[in-house]
C-alpha positions in Angstrom: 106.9 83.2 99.5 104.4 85.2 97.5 100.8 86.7 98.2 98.7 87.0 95.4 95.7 88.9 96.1 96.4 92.3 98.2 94.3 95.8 98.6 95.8 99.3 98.2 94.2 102.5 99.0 93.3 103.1 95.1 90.4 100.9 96.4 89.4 100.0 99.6 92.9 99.4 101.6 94.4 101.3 103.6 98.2 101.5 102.4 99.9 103.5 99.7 101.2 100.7 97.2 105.1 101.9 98.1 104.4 101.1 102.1 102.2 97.9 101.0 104.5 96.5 99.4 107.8 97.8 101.9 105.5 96.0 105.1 105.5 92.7 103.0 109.0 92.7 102.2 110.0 93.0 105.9 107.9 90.1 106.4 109.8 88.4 104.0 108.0 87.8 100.8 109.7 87.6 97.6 106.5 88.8 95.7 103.0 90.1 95.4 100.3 91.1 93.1 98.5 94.3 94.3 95.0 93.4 93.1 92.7 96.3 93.8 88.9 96.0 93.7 87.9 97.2 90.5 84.2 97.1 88.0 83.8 99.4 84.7 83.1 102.6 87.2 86.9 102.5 87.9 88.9 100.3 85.4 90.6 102.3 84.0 92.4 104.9 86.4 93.2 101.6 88.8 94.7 99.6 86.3 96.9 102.8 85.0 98.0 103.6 88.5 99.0 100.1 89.2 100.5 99.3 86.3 102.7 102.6 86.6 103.3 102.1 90.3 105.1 98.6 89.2 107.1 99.6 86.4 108.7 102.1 88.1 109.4 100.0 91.7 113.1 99.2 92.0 114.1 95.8 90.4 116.2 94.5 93.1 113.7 95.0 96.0 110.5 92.2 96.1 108.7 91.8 93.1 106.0 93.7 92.4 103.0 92.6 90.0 100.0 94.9 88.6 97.2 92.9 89.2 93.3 94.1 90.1 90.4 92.3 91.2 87.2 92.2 89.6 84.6 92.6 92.4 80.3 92.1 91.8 80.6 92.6 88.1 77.2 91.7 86.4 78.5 88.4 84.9 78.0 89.7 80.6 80.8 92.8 82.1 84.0 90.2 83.2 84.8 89.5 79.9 85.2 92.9 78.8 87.3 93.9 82.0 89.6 91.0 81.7 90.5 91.7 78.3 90.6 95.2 78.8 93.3 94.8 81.9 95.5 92.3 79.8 95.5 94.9 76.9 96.6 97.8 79.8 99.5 95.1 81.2 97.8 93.8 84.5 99.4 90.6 84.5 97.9 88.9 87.7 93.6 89.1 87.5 91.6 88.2 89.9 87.7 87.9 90.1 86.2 88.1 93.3 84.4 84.7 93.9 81.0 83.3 95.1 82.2 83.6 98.9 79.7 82.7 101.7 79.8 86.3 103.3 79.1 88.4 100.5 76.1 88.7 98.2 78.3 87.8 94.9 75.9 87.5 92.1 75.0 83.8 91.7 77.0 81.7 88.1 80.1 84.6 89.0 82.4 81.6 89.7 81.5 79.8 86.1 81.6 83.3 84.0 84.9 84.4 85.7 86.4 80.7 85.1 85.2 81.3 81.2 87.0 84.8 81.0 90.7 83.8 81.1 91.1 85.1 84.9 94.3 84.1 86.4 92.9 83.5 90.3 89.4 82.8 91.4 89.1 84.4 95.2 87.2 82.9 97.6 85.1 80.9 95.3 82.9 79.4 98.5 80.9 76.9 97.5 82.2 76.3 94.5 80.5 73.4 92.3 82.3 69.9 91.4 81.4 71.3 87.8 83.2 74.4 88.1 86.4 72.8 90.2 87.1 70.5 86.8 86.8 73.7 84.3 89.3 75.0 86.4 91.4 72.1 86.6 91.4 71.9 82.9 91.9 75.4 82.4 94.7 76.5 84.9 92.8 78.5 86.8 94.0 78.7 90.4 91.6 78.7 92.9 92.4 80.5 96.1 92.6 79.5 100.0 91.7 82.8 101.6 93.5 83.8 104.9 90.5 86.6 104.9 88.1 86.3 108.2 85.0 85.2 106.8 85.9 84.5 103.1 88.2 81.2 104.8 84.6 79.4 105.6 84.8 77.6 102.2 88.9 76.7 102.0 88.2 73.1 103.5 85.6 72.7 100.6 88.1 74.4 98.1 91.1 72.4 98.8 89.4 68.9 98.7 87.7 69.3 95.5 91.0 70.8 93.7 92.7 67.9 95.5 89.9 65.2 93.4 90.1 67.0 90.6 93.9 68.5 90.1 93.2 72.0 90.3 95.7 74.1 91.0 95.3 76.2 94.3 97.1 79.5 95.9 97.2 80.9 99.1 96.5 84.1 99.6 96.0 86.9 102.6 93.5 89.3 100.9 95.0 92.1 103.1 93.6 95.2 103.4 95.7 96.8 106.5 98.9 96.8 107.7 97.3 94.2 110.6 95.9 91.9 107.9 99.8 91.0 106.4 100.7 87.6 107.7 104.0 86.0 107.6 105.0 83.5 105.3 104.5 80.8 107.8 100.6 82.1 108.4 99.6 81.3 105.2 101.1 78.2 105.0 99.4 77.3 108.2 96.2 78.2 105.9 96.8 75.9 103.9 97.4 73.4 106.0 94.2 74.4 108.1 92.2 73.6 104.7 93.1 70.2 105.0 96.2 70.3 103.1 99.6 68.3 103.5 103.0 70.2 103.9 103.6 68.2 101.0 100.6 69.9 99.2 101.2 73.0 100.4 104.9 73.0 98.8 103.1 71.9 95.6 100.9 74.7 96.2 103.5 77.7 96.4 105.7 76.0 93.0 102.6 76.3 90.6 102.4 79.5 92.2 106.0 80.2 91.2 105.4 79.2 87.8 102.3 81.5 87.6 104.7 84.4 88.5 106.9 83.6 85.9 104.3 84.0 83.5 103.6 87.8 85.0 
């Protein structure tokens, strides 16, 4: 089982990455992406930290990826900070999407889709228009297990479902009380309208994306 989008205290979690990503493996996940919230202010130091944090965690504990999400960039900046993190080594980014809780600067979803982004968070609302770039693209779009950003995962999952995009399921976790188990985020998933035959689906192309990383 993996979790793809989680928050350390080098941004606005509340965990050292070493005891985020100790709680998880008790849990019993394989693997996760620490993706903390970053914009040009704080690139740079978060992507060195996390990408050093990872190459050094033990190989034969859960996997560990260096990941960072870009959070209320102006939309001409996300280009620029994804190429910038895949030149540093984050192998996992995320761009925080048009959610129906958060003032997310309208045409986020499209420019992130158009950056090369690996996950689209929370995309809310998301258009039929966007859904098929992604489809075409690879991008995943996410099914959020976050109170408030999980308004939009019925709309999520039944457009990716019309239009074969690929989905995740992720906690966004930002305590130690926001780290599900395994069998909580599957029950996401299936509260988004998903089969357990879909949701198995789900968690392979999320296997093959963590491959890739």
């Amino acid at each position: 089982m993996f979790d793809l989008h989680t928050h350390s205290l080098l941004s606005d979690g509340e965990l050292v990455p070493s005891e985020l990503a100790r709680r998880y493996e008790e849990k019993g996940f394989k693997a996760i992406a620490i993706t903390d919230h970053v914009d040009l202010s704080n690139i740079k130091p978060v992507v060195e930290a996390i990408v050093s944090f990872c190459s050094q965690w033990p190989k034969d504990r859960i996997k560990v990826i260096p990941g960072i999400e870009l959070t209320h960039l102006p939309l001409e900046q996300i280009k620029k900070a994804v190429n910038f993190s895949r030149n540093k080594g984050v192998r996992v980014i995320v761009c925080h999407g048009e959610t129906l809780v958060e003032p997310v600067v309208k045409g986020t979803n499209r420019a992130a889709l158009e950056s090369g982004i690996d996950i689209l968070s929370h995309p809310g609302l998301i258009s039929e228009k966007d859904v098929k770039y992604a489809a075409r693209h690879g991008v995943f779009l996410e099914l959020s297990a976050r109170k408030g950003h999980c308004l939009g995962n019925g709309h999520v999952a039944h457009l990716a479902l019309k239009y074969g995009a690929k989905l995740c399921i992720n906690s966004d976790s930002h305590a130690p009380s926001d780290i599900p188990t395994p069998g909580f985020l599957e029950e996401i998933g299936l509260g988004a309208g998903l089969s357990q035959k879909e949701v198995s689906r789900v968690y392979k192309e999320m296997a093959e994306l963590l491959r890739r990383a």
